[in-house]
C-alpha positions in Angstrom: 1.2 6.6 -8.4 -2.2 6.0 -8.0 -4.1 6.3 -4.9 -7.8 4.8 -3.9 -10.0 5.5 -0.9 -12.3 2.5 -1.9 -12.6 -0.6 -4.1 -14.8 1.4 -6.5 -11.9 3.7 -7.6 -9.7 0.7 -7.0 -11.7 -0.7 -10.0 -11.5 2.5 -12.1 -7.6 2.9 -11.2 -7.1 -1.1 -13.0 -9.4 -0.3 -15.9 -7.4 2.5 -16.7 -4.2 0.6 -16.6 -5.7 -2.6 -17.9 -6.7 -0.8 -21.1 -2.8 0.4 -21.5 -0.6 -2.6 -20.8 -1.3 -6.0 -18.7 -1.8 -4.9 -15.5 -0.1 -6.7 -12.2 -0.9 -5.8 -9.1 1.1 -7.8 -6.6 1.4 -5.4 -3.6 -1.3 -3.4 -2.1 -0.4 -0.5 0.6 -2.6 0.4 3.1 -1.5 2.6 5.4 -3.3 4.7 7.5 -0.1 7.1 9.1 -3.3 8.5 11.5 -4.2 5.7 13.6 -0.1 5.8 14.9 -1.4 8.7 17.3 -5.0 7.4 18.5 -4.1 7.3 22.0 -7.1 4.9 23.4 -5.9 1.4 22.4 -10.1 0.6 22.4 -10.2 3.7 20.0 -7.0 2.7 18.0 -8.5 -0.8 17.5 -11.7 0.4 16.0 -10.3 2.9 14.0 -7.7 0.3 12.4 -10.4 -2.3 12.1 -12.5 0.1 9.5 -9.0 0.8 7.7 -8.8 -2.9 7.6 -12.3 -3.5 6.1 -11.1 -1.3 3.5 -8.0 -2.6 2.4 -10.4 -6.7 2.5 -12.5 -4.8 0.3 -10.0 -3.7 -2.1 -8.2 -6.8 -2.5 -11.8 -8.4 -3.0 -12.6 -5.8 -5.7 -9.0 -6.5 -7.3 -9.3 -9.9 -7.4 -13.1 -10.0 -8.4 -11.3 -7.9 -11.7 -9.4 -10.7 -12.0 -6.1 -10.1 -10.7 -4.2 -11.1 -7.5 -3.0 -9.2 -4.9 0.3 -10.9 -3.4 1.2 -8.5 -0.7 -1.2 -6.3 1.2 0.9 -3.9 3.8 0.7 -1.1 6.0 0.7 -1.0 9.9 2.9 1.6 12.0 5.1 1.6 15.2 1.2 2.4 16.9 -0.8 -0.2 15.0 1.4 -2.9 13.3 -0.1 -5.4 15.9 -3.4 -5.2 15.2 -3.1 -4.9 11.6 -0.7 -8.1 11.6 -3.9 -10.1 13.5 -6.6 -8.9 11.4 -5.9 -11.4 8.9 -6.0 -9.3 5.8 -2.2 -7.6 6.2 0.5 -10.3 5.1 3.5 -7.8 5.9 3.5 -5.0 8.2 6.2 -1.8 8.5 6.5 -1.1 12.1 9.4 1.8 11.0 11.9 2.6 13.1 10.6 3.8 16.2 11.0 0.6 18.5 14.6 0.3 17.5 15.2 4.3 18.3 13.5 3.5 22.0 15.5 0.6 22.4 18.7 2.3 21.8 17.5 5.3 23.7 16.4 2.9 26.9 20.0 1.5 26.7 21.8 4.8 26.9 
């Protein structure tokens, strides 16, 4: 697995892989497992809304190469709300954790 901290190794990662095979890119993870833990919800939302720039620049750069991104994901039990507003994120993966309180607040 390839990984990309911004759209100009994005680019390098799918002209590497373009050169091989045809290259499909359908689902794009961007996850930031950090931001669960920012405590400040002012300071969470910032930090996420620079992780979000990111992955809207990636998705531009890979479908400036020509190819389409389908699915861009990421969010956590801490964040999965803002990401899912921002506009960019499509599917979020809030884990576990609201189920585990749920179960534990019923007990």
């Amino acid at each position: 697995m390839h990984r990309a901290s911004d759209s100009t190794q994005v680019l390098s990662h799918i002209a590497m892989g373009s050169s091989q095979a045809d290259v499909l890119l359908p689902y794009q993870q961007a996850y930031h497992g950090g931001l669960q833990h920012v405590r400040k919800p002012e300071d969470r939302r910032a930090a996420v809304g620079q992780v979000t720039e990111r992955a809207a620049a990636a998705v531009a750069a890979i479908e400036q190469a020509g190819l389409r991104v389908q699915v861009v994901t990421g969010g956590g039990s801490g964040s999965y709300k803002i990401e899912a507003g921002s506009g960019v994120y499509n599917e979020v993966q809030p884990g576990e954790m609201h189920c585990c309180w749920l179960i534990i607040s019923l007990c």
